[in-house]
Backbone bond lengths (Angstrom), bond angles and torsions (degrees), N, CA, C in turn:
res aa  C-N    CA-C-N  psi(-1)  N-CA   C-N-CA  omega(-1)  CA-C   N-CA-C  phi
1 X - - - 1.452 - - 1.522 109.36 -
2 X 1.294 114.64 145.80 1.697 112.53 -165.29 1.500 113.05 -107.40
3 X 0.744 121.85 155.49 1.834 124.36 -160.24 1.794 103.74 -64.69
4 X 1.147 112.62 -15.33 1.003 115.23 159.68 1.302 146.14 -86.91
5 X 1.126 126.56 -6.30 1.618 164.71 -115.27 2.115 73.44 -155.67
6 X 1.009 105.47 -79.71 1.798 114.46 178.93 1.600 108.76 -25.69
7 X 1.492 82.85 -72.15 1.710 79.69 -161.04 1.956 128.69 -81.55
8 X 1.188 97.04 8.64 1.658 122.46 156.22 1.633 106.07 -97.54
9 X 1.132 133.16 -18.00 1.281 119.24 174.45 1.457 106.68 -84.08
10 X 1.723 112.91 -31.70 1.685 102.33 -169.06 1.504 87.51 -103.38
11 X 1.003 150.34 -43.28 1.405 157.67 161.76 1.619 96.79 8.08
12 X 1.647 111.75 159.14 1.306 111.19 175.15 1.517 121.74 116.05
13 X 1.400 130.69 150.36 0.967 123.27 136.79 1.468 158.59 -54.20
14 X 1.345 139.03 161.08 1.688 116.41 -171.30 1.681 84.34 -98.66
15 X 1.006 160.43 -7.39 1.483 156.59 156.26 1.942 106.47 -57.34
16 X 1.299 101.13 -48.68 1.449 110.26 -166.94 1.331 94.84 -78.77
17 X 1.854 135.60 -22.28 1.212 124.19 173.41 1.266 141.50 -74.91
18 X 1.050 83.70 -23.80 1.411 125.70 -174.90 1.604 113.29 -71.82
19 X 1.666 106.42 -53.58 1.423 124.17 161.95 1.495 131.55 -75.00
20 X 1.865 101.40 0.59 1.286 116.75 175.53 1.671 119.95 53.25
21 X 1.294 91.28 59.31 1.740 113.45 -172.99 1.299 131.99 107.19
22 X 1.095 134.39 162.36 1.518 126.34 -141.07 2.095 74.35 -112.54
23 X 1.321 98.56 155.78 1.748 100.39 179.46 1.484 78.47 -81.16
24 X 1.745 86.50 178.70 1.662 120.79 177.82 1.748 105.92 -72.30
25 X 1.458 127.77 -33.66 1.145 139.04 -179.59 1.783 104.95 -67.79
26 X 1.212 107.97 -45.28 1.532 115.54 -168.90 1.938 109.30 -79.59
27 X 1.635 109.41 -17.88 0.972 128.27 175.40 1.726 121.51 -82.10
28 X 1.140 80.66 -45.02 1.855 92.74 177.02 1.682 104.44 -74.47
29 X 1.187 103.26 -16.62 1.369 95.92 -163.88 1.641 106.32 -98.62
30 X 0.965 95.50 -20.38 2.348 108.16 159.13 1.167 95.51 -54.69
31 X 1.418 123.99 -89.37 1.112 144.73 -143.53 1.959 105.00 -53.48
32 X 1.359 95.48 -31.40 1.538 96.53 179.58 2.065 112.10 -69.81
33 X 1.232 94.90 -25.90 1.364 101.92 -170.04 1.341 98.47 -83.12
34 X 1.482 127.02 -56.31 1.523 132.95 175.16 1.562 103.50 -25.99
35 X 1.690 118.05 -64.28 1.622 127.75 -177.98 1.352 104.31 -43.09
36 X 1.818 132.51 -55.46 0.917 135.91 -159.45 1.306 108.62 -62.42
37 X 1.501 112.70 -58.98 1.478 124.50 -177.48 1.876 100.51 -49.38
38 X 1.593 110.43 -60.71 1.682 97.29 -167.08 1.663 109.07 -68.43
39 X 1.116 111.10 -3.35 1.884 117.92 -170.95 1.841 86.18 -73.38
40 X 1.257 114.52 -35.46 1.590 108.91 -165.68 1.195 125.70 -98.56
41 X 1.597 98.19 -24.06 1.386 122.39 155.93 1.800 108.87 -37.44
42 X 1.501 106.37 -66.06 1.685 135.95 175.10 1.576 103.77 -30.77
43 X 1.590 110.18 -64.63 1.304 116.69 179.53 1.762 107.86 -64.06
44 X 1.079 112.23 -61.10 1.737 80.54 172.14 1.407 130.94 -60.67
45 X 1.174 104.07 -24.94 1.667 90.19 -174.40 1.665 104.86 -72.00
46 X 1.214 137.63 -24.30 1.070 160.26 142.15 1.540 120.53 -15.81
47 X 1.129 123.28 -82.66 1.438 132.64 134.58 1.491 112.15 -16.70
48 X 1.459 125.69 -83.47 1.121 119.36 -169.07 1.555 123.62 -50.00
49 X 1.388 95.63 -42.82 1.732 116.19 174.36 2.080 97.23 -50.30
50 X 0.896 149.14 -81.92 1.414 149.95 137.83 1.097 85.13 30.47
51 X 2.000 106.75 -104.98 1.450 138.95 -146.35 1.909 102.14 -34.37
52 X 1.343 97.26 -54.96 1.847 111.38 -176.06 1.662 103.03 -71.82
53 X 1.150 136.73 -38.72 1.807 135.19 137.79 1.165 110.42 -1.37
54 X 1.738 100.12 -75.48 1.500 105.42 -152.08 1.896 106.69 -80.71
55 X 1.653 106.17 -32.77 1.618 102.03 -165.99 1.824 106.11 -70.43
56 X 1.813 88.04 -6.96 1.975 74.92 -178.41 1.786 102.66 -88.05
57 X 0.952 104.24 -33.46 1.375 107.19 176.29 1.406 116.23 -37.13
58 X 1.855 96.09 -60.54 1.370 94.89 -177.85 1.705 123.79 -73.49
59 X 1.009 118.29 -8.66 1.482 121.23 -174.81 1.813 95.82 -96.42
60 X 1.694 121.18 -44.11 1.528 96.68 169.86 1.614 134.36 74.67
61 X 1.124 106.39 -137.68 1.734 105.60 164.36 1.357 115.50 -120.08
62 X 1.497 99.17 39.06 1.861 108.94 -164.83 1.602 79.62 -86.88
63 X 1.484 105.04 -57.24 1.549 128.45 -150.95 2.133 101.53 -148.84
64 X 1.881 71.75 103.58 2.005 71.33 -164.19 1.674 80.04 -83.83
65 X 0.768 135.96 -38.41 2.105 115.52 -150.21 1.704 94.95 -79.59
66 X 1.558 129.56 -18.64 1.034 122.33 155.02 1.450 111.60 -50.50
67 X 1.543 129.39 -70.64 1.025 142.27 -156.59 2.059 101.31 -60.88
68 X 1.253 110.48 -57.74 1.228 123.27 147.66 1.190 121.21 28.62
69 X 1.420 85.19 -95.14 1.688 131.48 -176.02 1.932 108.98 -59.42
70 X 1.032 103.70 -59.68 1.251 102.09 168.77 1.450 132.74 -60.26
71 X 1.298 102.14 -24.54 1.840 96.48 166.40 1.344 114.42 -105.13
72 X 1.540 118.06 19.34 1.259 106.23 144.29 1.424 123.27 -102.38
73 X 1.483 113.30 -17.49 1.324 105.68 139.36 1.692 134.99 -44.86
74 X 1.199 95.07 -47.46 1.659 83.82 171.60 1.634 114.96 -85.63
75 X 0.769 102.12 0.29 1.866 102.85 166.05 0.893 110.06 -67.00
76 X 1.775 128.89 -65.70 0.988 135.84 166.58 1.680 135.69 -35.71
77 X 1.522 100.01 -33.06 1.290 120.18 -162.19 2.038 110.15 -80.12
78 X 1.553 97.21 -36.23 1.399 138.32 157.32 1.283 106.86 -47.41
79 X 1.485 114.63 -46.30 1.625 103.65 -164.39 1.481 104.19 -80.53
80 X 1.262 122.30 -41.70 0.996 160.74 172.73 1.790 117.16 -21.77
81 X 1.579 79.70 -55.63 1.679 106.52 -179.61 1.686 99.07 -84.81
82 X 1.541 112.73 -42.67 1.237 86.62 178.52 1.911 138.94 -88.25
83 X 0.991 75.60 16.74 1.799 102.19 162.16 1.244 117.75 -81.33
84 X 1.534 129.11 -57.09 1.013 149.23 -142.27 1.793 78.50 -85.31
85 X 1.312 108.78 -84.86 1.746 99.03 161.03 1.370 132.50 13.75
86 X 1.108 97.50 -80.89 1.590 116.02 170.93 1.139 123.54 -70.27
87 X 1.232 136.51 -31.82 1.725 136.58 118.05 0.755 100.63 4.49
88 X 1.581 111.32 -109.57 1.683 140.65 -147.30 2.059 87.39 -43.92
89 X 1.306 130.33 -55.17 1.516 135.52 -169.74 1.422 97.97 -46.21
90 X 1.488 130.79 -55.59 1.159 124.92 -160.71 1.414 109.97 -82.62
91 X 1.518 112.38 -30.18 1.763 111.82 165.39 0.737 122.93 -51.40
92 X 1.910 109.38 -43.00 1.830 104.44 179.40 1.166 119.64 -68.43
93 X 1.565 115.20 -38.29 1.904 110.16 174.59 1.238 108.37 -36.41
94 X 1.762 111.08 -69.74 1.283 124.15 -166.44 1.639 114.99 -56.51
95 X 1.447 120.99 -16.93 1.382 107.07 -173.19 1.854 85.71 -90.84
96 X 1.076 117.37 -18.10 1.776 111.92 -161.68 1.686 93.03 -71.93
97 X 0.922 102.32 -50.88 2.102 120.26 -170.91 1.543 89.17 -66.70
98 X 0.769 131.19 -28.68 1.531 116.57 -175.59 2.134 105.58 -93.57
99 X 1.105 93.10 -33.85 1.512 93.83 -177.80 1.864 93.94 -54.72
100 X 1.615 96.05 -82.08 1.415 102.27 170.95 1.563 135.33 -13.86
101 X 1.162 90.53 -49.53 1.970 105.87 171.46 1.381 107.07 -90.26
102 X 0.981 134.76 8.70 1.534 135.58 148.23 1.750 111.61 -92.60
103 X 0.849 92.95 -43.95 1.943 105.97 -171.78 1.709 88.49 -71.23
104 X 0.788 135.41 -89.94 1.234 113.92 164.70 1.811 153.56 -33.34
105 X 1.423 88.96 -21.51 2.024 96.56 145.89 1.274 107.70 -58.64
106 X 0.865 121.88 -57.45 1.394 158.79 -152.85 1.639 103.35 -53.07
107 X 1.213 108.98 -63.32 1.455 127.98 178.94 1.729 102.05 -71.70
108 X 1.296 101.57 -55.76 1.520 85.59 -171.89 1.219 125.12 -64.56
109 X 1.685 115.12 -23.94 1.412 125.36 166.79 1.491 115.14 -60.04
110 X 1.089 126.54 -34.37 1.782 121.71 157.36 1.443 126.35 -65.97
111 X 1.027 99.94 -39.88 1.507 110.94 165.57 1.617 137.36 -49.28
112 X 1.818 82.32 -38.48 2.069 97.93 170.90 1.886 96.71 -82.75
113 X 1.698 117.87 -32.65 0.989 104.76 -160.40 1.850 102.77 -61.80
114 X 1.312 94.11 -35.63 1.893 101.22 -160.18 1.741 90.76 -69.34
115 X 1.642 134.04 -34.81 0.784 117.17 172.29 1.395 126.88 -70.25
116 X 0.971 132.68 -20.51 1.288 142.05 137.95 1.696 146.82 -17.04
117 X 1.428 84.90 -58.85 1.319 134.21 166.26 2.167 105.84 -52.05
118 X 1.926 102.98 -71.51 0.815 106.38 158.67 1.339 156.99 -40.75
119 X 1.690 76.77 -58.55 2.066 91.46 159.43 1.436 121.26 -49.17
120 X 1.344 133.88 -14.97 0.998 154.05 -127.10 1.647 108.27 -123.59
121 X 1.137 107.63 -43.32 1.356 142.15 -167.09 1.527 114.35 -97.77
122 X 1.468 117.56 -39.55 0.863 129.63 155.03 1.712 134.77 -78.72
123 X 1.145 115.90 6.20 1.441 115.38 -157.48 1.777 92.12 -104.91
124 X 1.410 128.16 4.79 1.693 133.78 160.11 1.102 99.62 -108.04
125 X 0.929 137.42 26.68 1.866 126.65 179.12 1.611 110.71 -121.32
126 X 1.311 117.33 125.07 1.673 109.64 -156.17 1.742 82.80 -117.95
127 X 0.784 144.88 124.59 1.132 146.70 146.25 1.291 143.31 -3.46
128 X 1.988 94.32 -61.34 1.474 118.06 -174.89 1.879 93.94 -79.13
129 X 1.514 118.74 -28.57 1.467 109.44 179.72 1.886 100.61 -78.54
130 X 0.884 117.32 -30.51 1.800 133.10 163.94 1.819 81.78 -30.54
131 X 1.450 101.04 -98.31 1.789 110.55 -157.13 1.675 103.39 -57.25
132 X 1.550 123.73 -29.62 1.829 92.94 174.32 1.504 98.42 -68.38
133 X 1.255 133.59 -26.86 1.942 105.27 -160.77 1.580 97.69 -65.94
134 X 1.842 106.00 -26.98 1.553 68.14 -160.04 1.439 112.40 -91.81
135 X 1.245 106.56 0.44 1.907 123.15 170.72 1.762 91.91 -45.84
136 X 1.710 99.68 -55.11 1.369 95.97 -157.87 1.737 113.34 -65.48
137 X 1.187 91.77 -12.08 2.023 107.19 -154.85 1.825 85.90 -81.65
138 X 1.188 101.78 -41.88 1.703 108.64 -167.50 2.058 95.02 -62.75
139 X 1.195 96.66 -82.74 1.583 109.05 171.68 1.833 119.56 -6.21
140 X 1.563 92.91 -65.95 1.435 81.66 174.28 1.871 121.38 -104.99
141 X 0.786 95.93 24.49 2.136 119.18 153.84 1.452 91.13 -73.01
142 X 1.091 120.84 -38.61 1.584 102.74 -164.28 1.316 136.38 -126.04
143 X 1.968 82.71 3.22 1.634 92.90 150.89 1.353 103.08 -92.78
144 X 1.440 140.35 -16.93 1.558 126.50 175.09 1.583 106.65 -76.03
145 X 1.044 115.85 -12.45 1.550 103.02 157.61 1.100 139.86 -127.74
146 X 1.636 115.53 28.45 1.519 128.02 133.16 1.298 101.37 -74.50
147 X 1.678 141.27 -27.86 1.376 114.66 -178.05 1.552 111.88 -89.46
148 X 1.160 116.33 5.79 1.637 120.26 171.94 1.438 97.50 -85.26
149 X 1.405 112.05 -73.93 1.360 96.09 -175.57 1.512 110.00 -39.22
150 X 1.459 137.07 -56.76 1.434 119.59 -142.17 1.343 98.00 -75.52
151 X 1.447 128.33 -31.08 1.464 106.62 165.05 1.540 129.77 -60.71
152 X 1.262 123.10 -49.35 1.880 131.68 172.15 1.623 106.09 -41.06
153 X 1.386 121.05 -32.33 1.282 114.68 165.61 1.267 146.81 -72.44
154 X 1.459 122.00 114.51 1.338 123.84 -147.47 1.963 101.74 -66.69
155 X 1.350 95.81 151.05 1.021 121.31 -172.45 1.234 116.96 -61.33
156 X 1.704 142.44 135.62 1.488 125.33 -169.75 1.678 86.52 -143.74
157 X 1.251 124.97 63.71 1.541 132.43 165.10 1.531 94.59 -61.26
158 X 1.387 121.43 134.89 1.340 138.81 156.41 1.812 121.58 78.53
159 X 1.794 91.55 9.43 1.586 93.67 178.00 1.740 104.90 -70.39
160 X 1.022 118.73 2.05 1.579 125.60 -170.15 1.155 107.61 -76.28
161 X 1.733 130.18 -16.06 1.498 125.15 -176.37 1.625 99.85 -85.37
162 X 1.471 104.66 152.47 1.549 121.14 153.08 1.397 111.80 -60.81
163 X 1.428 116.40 116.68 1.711 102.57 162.30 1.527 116.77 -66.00
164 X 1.316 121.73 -49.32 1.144 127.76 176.59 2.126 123.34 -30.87
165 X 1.453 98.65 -37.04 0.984 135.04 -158.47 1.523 94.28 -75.32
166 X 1.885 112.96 -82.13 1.410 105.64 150.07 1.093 157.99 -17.25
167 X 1.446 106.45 -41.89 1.462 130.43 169.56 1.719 109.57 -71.67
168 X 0.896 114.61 -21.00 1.526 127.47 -173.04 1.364 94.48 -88.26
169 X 1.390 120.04 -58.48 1.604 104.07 174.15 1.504 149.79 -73.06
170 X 1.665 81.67 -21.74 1.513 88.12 165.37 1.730 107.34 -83.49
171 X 0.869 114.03 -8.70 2.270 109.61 162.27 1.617 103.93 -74.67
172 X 1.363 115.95 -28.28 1.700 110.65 174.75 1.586 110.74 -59.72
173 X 1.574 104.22 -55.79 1.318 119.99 168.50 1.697 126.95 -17.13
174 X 1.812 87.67 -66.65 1.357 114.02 -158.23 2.087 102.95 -65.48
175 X 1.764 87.62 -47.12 1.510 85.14 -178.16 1.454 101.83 -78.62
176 X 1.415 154.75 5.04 1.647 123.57 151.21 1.446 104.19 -90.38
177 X 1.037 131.95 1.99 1.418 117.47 166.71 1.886 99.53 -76.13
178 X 1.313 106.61 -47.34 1.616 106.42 -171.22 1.965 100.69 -60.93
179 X 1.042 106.78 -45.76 1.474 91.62 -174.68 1.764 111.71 -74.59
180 X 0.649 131.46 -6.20 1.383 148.74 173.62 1.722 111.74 -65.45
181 X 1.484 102.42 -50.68 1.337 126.60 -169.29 1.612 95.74 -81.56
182 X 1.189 120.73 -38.07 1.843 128.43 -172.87 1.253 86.69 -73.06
183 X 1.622 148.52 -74.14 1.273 141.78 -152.94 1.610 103.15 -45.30
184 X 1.663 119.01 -62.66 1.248 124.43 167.71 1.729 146.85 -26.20
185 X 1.869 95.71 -25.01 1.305 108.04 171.18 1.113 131.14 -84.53
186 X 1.750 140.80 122.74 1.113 146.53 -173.95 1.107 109.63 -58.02
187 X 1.734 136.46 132.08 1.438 114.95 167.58 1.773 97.39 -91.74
188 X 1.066 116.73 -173.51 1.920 138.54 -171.40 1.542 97.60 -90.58
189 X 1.642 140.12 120.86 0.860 135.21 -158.65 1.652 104.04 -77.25
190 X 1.146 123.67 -162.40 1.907 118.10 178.62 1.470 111.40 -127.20
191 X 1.433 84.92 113.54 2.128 81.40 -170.45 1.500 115.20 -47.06
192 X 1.318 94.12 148.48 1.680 126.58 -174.36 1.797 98.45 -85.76
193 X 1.471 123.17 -19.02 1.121 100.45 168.70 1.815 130.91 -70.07
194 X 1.191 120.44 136.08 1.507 125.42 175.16 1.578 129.32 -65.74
195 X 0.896 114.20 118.70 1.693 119.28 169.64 1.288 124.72 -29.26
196 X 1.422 122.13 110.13 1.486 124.35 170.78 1.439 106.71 -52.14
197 X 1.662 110.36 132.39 1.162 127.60 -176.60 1.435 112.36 -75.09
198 X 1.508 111.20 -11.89 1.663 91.65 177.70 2.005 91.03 -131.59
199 X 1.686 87.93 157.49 1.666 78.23 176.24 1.435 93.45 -63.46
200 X 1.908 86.93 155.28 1.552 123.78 168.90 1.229 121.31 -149.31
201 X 1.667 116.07 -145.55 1.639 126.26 135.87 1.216 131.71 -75.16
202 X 1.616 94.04 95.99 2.036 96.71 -174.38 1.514 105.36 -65.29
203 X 1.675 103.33 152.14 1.196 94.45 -177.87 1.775 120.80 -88.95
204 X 1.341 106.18 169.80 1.489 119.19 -173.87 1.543 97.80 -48.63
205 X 1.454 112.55 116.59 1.729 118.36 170.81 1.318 118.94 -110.45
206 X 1.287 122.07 106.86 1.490 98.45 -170.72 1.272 122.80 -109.75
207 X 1.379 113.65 146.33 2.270 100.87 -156.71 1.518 77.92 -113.27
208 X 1.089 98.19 164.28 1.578 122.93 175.65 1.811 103.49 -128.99
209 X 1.346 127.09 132.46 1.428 152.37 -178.83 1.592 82.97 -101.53
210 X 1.098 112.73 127.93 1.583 119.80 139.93 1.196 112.20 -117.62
211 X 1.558 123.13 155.00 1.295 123.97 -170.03 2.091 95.94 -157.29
212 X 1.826 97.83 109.25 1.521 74.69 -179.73 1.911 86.44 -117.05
213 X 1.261 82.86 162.91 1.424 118.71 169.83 1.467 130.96 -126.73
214 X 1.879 120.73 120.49 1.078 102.83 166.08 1.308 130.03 -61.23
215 X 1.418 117.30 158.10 1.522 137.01 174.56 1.416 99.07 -86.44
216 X 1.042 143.92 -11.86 1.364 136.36 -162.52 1.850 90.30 -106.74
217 X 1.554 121.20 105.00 1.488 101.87 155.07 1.374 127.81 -86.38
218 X 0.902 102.56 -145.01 2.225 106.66 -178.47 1.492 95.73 -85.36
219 X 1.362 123.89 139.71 1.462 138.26 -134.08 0.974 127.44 -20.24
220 X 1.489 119.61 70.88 1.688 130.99 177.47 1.467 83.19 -105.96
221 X 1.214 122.92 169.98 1.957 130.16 172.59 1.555 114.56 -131.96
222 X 1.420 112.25 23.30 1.464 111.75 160.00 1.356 119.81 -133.86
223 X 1.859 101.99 134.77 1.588 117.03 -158.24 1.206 111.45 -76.85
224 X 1.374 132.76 -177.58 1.485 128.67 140.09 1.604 93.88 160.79
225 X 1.166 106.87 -172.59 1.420 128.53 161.69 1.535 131.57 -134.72
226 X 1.077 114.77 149.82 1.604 111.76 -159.33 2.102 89.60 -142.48
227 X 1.294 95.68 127.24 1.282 111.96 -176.56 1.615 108.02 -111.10
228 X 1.527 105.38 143.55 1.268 115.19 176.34 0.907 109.22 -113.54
229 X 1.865 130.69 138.12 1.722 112.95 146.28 1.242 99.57 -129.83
């Protein structure tokens, strides 16, 4: 096991041991400080890298082991930074993978809750009572609209008679009104004068034709009588 492997295994708090790992909140929140600290780390070495720049410059070929000296300071100072670099690269993965793997606890923990939730919701709901409501829901949809239609449809009170039938009775009608009207007519009495006993000049006889007719024909609807002579 490698000394590194070591000191993450004993590493830690006695709170965080206790709780059997540091949360994702308490984790992200290291890692943010670690960046801060090597971000400043960066700026000095930065600076210094400069400072050892400029003193070789100025010393030159006045004084080379002065000058020397200082750019192996900044060699060093260089290496230094580019570590720290590569740091800060692997912090950021690790803080990104850790955000992610929180944001995703995160989600899936709502996810069991809503399933939960569901299971929950569902555990009075029978299915087979599911398909009669809506047998029943369908059923009377469609007796409320056989009773729409049968009301919107116009009304046909009394199409049930025969016309033909009618028509036949009102001609029963027509002829006792006509014989009714015939009983009523006076005939012309028959002269009381006597027949000349020998042929002659018969006298003026005058006949009268009556001829009545109803006014009412085959389905006209006004009665009466109309007399001819």
């Amino acid at each position: 096991m490698s000394k590194i492997s070591k000191f993450f295994k004993g590493g830690g708090s006695a709170a965080s041991k206790g709780r059997g790992g540091p949360s994702p909140q308490e984790a992200l929140a290291r890692l943010r400080e670690t960046e801060e600290m090597l971000s400043k780390k960066q700026e000095y070495l930065e600076t210094r890298i400069e400072r050892e720049l400029a003193v070789a410059r100025q010393h030159g070929t006045k004084n080379k082991r002065a000058a020397l000296q200082a750019l192996k300071r900044k060699k060093r100072y260089e290496k230094q930074l580019n570590q720290i670099d590569g740091t800060l690269s692997t912090i950021e993965f690790q803080r990104e993978a850790l955000e992610n793997s929180h944001t995703n606890t995160e989600v899936l923990k709502n996810m069991g809750y809503a399933a939960q939730a569901m299971k929950k919701v569902h555990e009075n709901m029978d299915l087979n009572k599911i398909d009669d409501l809506m047998q029943d829901i369908t059923e009377q949809q469609d007796v409320a609209q056989e009773i729409s239609d049968a009301i919107s449809n116009r009304a046909t009170f009394g199409d049930e008679f025969d016309e033909d039938e009618l028509m036949a009775e009102l001609e029963e009608l027509e002829q006792e009104e006509l014989n009714k009207g015939m009983r009523d007519v006076r005939l012309p009495s028959v002269p009381s004068t006597s027949l000349p006993s020998r042929p002659g000049k018969m006298p003026a006889c005058h006949f009268t034709f009556l001829m009545i007719k109803p006014c009412c024909e085959r389905g006209e609807r006004k009665t009466g009588f109309q007399i001819s002579i």
